[in-house]
C-alpha positions in Angstrom: -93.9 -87.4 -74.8 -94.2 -87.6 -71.1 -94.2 -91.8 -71.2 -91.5 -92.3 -73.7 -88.9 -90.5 -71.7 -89.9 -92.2 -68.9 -89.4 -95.8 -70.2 -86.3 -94.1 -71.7 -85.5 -93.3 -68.4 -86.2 -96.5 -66.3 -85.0 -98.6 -68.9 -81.1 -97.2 -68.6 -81.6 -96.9 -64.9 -81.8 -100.6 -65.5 -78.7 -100.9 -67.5 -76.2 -98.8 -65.5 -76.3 -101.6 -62.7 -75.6 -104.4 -64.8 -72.4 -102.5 -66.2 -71.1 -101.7 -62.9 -72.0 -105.4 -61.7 -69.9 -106.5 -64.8 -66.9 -104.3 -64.0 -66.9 -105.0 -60.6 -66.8 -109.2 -61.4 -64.9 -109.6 -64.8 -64.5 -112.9 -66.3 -61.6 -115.2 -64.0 -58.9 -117.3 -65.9 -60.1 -121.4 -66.3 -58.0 -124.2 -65.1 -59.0 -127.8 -65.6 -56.9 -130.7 -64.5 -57.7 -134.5 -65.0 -55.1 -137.7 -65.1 -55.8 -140.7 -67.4 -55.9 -143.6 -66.4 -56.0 -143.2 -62.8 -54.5 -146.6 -62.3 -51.4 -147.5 -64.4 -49.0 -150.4 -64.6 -45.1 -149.7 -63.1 -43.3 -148.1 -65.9 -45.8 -146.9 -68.1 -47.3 -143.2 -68.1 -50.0 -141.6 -66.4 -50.7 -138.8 -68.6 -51.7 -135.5 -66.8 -53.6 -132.5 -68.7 -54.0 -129.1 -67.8 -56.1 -127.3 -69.9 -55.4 -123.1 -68.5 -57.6 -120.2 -70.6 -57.3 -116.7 -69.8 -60.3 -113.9 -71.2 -58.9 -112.5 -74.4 -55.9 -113.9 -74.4 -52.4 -114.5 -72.6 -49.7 -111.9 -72.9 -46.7 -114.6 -71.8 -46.9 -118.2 -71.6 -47.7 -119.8 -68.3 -45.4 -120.0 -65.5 -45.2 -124.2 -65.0 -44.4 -126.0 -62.2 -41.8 -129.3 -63.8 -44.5 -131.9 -61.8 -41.5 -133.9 -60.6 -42.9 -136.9 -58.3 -40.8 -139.0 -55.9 -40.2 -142.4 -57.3 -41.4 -141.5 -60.7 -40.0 -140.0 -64.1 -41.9 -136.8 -65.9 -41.7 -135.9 -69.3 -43.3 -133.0 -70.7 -45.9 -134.3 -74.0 -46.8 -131.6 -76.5 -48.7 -128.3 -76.2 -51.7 -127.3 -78.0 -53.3 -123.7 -78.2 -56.9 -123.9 -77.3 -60.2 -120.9 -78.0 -63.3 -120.9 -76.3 -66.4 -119.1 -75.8 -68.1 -118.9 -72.8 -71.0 -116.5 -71.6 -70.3 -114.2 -74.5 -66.4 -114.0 -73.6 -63.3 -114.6 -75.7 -61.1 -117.6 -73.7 -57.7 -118.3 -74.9 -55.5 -120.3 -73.7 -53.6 -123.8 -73.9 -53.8 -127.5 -72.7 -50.6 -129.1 -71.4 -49.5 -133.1 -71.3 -47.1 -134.9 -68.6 -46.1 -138.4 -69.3 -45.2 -139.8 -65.5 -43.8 -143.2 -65.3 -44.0 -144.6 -61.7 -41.0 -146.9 -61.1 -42.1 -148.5 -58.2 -46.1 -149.8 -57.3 -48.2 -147.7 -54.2 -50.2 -144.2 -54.6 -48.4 -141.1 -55.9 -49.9 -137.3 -55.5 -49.6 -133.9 -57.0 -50.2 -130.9 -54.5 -50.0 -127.6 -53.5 -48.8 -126.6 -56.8 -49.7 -123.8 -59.0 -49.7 -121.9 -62.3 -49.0 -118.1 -62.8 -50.4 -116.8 -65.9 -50.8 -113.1 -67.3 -53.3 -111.6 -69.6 -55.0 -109.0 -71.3 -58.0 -108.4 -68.8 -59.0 -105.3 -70.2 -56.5 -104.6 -73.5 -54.1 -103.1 -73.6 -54.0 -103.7 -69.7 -52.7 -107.0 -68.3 -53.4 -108.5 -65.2 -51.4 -111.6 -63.1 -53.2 -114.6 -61.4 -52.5 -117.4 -59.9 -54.1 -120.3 -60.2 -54.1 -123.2 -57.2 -54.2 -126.9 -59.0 -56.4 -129.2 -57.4 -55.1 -132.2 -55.7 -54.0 -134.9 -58.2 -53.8 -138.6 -57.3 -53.2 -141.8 -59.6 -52.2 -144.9 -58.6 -48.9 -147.6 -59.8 -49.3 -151.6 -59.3 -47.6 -155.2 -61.2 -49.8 -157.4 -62.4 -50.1 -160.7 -60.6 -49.2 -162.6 -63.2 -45.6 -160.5 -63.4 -45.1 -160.7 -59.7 -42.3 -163.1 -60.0 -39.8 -160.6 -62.4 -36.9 -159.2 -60.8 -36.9 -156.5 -61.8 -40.2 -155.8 -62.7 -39.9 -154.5 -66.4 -43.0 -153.6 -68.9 -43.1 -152.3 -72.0 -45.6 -152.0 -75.7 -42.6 -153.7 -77.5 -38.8 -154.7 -76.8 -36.0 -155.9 -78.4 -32.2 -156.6 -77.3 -28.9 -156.8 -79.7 -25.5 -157.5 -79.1 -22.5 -157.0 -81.2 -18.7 -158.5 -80.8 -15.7 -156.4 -81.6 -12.6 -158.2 -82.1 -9.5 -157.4 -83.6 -9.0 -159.9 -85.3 -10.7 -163.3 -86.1 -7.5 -165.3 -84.5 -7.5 -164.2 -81.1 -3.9 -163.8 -78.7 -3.6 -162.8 -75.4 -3.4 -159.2 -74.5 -5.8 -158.5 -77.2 -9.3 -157.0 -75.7 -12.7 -157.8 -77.2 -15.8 -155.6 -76.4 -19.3 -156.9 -76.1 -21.9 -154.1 -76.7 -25.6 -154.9 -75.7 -28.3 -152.6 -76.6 -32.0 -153.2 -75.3 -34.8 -151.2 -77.3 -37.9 -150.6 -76.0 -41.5 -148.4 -76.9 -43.4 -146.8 -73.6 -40.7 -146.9 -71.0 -37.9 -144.3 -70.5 -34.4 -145.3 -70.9 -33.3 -144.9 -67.2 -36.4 -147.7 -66.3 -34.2 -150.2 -68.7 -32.6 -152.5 -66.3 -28.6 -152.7 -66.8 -27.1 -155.7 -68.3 -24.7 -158.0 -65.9 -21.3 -159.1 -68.1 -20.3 -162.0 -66.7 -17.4 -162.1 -64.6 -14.4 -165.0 -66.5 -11.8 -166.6 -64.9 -8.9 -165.7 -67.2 -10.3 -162.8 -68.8 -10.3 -159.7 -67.4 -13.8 -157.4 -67.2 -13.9 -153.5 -67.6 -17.5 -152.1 -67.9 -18.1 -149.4 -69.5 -20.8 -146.6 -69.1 -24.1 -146.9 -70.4 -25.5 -145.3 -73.1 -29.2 -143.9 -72.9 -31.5 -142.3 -75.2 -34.6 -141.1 -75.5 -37.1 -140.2 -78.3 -40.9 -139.1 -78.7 -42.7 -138.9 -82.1 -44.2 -135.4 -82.5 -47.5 -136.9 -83.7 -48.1 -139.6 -81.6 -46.1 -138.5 -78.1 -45.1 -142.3 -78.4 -42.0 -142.2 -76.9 -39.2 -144.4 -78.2 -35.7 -145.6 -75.7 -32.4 -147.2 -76.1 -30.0 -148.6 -73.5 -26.0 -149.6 -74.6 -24.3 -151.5 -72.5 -21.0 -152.4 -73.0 -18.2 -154.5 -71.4 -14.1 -155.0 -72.4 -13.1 -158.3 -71.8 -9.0 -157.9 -71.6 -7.6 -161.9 -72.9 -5.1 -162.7 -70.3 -4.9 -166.6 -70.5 -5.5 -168.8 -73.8 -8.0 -170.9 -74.0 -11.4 -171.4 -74.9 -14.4 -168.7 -73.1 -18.1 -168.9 -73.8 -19.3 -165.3 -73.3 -22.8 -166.5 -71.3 -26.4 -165.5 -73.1 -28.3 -162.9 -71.5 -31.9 -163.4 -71.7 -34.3 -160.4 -70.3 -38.1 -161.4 -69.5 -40.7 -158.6 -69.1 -43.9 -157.7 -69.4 -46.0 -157.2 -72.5 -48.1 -154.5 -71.8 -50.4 -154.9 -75.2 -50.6 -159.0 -74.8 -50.6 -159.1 -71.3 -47.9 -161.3 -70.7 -44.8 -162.2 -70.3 -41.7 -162.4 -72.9 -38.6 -163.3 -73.0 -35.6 -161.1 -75.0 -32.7 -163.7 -75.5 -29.2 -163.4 -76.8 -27.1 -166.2 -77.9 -23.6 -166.7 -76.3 -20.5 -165.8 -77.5 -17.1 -168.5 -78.2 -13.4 -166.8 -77.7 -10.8 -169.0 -79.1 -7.4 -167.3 -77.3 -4.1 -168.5 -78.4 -0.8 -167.8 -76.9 0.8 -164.4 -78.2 4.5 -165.4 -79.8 5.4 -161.8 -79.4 4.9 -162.6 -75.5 7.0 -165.6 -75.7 9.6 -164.4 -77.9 10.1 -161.8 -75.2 10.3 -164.5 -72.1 13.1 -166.8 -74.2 15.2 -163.4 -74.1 14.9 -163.3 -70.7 15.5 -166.7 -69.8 19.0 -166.1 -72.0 19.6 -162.8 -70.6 19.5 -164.9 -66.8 21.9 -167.2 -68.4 24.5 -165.1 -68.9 24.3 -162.7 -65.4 24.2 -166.5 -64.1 27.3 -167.0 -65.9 29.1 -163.2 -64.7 27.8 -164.3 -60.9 30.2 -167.6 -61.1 33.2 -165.6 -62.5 33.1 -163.0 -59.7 32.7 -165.2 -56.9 35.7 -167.4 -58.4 37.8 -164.3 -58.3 36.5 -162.4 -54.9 35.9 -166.1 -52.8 37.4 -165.0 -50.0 36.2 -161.3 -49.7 32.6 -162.6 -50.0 33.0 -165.6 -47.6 34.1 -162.5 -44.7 31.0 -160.3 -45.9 28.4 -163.3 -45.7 30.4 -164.6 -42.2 29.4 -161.0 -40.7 26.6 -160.8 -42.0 25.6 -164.4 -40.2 27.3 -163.2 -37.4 24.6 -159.8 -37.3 22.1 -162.0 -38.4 22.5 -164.3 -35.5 22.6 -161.0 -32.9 19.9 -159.2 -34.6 17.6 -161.5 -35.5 14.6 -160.0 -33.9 15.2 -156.9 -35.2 16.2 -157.9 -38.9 12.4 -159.6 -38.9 10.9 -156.6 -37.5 12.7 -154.5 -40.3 11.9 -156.9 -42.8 8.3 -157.0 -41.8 8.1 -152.9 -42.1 9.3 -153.6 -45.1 6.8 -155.5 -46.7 3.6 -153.9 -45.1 5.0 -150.7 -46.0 5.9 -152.4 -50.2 2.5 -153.7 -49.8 0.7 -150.7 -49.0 2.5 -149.2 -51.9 1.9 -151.5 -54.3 -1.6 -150.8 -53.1 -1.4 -147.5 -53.4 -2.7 -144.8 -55.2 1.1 -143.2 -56.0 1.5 -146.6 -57.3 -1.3 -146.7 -60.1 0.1 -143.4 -61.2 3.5 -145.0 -61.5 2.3 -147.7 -64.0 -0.2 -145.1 -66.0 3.2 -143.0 -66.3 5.3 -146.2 -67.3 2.3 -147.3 -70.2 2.8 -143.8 -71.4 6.1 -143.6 -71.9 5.6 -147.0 -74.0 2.8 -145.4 -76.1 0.6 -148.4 -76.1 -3.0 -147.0 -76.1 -4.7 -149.8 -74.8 -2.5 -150.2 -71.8 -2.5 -146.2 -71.4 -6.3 -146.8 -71.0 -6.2 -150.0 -68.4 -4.1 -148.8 -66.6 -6.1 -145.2 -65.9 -8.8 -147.5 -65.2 -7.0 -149.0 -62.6 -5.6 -145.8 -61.1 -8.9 -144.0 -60.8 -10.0 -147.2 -59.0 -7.9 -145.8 -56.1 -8.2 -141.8 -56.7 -10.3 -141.1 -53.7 -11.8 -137.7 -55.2 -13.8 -139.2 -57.9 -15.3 -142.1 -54.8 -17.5 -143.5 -55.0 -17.8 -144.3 -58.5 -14.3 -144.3 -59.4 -14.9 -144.1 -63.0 -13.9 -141.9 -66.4 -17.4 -140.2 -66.2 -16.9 -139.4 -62.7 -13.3 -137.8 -63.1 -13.9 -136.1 -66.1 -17.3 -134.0 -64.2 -14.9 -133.2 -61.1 -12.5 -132.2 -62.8 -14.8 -129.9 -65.9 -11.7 -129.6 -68.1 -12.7 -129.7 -71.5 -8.8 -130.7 -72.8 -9.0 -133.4 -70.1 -12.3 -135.1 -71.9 -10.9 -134.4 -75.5 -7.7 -136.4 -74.9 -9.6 -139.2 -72.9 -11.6 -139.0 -76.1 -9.0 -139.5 -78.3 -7.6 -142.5 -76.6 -11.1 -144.4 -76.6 -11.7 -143.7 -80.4 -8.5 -144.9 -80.9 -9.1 -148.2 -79.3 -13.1 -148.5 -79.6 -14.1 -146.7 -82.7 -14.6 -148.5 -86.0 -11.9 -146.4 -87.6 -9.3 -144.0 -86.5 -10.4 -140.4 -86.8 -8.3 -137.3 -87.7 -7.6 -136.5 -84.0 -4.6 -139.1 -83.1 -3.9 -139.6 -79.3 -0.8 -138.3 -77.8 0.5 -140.3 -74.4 2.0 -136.9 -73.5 -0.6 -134.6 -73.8 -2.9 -137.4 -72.3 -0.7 -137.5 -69.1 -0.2 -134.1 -68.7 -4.3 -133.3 -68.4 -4.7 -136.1 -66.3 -1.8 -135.4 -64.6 -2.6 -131.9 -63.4 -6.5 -132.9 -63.1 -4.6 -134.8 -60.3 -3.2 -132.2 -58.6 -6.0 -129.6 -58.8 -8.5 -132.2 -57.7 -5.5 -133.7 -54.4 -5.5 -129.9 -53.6 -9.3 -129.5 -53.3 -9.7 -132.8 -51.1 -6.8 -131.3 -48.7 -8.5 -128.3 -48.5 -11.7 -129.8 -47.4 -10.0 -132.3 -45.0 -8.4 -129.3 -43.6 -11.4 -127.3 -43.1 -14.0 -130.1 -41.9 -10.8 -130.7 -39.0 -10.7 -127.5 -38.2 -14.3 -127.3 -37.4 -14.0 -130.8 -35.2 -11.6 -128.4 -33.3 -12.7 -125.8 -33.1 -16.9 -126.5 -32.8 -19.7 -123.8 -32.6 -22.7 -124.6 -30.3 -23.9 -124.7 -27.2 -21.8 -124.6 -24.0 -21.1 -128.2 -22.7 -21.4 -129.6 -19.1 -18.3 -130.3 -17.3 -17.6 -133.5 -15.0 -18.0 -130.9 -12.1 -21.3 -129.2 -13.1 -19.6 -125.6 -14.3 -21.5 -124.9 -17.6 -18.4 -125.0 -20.0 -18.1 -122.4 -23.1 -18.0 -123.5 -26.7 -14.3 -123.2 -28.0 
């Protein structure tokens, strides 16, 4: 009995170690990172996986960096739970994918960035780690043989469409036709499309609109799938005959490994004079007939009254000549300036309202938010509508573009009044807010905080 015990004995002396040495190093999370490929063209995606597995398993998902990089677009790909074994132990876990689209060629990094991750270390207990990622590197270039497109664009496939909206098929002036190009492409984002150029026409007048972007990514595949719109109003000022100019778009096939060309055929306006408009100068031209006609009467009956007004007024004239042209001058800087002016463009946007026309409504806030300094630089609907965050203010601006753009008029008519009241107090709120922060930004110029300044003589002189 005396041997027995003993190997009893030294066998669990043996053991006890090996379960305090286990306690005391218990199974760490795993992180893997890799990048594939490690050289990509401009445009396309570097796909970044990161596989993290925790023992037993995870009690909240990972805490992620978003693996933003200057000069380059991220998308987040799919998730996938992962298991593994490993020395007898339980891993759980899951394996990330970025898509990163370089927009420009050179050497881009990942660093000093890491995951926070909690798990059941010893159930029901849970324990927090984080997790360094190593250093990450790929690099972005243009092939040789695309060297020569500007801009550089590269895609798996790509298409462009355009469609014309016209009023009518017989064309007058003041009617407005909009030309709506969309460029489809498979591997790039949307905001990598480059923006179509309308041509600028002499008697046709140009209003861009805002682009349109979308993006979409198969759940399968992680192919991802965009659309650019662009659109531009051409307002028909003059008749005549316009060729809208074709647009053709070269880039690069990534799959042949060359380049294509994306072409859209031009477009013909035939504009014709609007009677309406000359209907409307014949009355005028009578209407001058007949003040002509009252003008001759009154000077036949007041002859001598007005020969002693325009006689002094000669006589002044003649005295105050410098001074009449210095008036006169004022005058028409000061008309000018107005005419240039902001106040002025609100004038006319107030004036197209009253005449209910929508599509001169719309022009002419176009115009006026060319010269609404709070919405600079851009100076267009987008940019009013997210200073001013007033949702009546984007429902009636709404209103007004379905009624003018939109294949057919929805239940929601446009009302010039309420339209002028949102943009008119969106005016006011947002006049108010640039005072405030002229006043305050000249306040500090006055009064500054720093400091002390030098004086001519030497005396170390106190901030104000």
């Amino acid at each position: 009995m005396r041997h027995p015990l003993a190997a009893v004995a030294l066998l669990l002396g043996l053991l006890i170690p090996c379960a305090a040495l286990a306690q005391q190093n218990p199974p760490e999370p795993i992180l893997r990172v890799a990048i594939d490929p490690p050289r990509v063209v401009v445009g396309q995606a570097a796909t970044l996986r990161i596989d993290v597995l925790a023992p037993n398993y995870m009690t909240a998902p990972p805490e992620l960096p978003d693996f933003q990089v200057r000069n380059a677009v991220t998308r987040q790909l799919r998730s996938v739970n992962e298991n593994e074994q490993r020395d007898g132990v339980s891993y759980a876990g899951v394996r990330f994918e970025f898509a990163i689209h370089p927009q420009e060629p050179g050497s881009y990094a990942i660093a000093d960035q890491t995951i926070t991750i909690k798990y059941a270390a010893e159930p029901p207990a849970t324990r927090e780690a984080t997790l360094a990622l190593p250093p990450i590197a790929f690099e972005a270039f243009i092939p040789d043989a695309a060297s020569a497109l500007q801009p550089f664009l590269a895609a798996r496939n790509l298409s462009i469409e355009q469609t014309v909206n016209r009023p009518s098929d017989q064309l007058k002036t003041g009617d407005a036709v909009t030309r709506t190009v969309t460029i489809k492409a498979e591997g790039i984002p949307a905001m990598l499309l480059p923006p179509v150029k309308f041509a600028a026409i002499d008697g046709l007048k140009l209003y861009p609109a805002q682009p349109s972007l979308q993006d979409k990514t198969d759940g399968r595949t992680d192919v991802l799938s965009s659309a650019r719109t662009d659109s531009g109003v051409y307002m028909l000022e003059k008749a005549g005959d316009y060729v809208l100019p074709p647009i053709d778009l070269r880039w690069w096939n990534t799959g042949a490994q060359s380049i294509d060309v994306a072409h859209l055929d031009p477009v013909t306006l035939h504009v014709e004079a609007n009677p309406a408009a000359g209907a409307a100068s014949s009355i005028g031209t009578s209407g001058a007939r007949r003040s002509w006609g009252a003008l001759r009467d009154v000077i036949a009956d007041r002859w001598k009254s007005i020969a002693l007004v325009l006689l002094a007024l000669a006589g002044l004239g003649w005295l105050m000549r410098r001074t009449i042209r210095a008036i006169v001058a004022r005058y028409r800087r000061h008309r000018e300036a107005y005419l240039r002016s902001e106040a002025f463009a609100f004038s006319e946007l107030r004036r197209a309202a009253r005449h209910g026309d929508a599509k001169a409504v719309y022009f002419a806030l176009l115009d006026w938010l060319q010269r609404f300094e709070p919405v600079a630089p851009q100076h267009t609907l987008e940019a009013f509508k997210a200073v001013a965050h007033d949702a009546a203010l984007d429902d009636e601006i709404g209103a007004v573009e379905r009624e003018l753009f939109a294949p057919s008029a929805g239940a929601a008519r446009w009302s010039p009044r309420r339209l002028l009241r949102q943009v008119g107090g969106a005016r006011r709120n947002l006049s108010r807010r640039a005072r405030r922060h002229e006043h305050t930004r000249l306040l500090q110029n006055l009064n500054p905080v720093g400091p002390s300044s030098t004086t001519s003589f030497g005396r170390p002189k106190p901030a104000r």
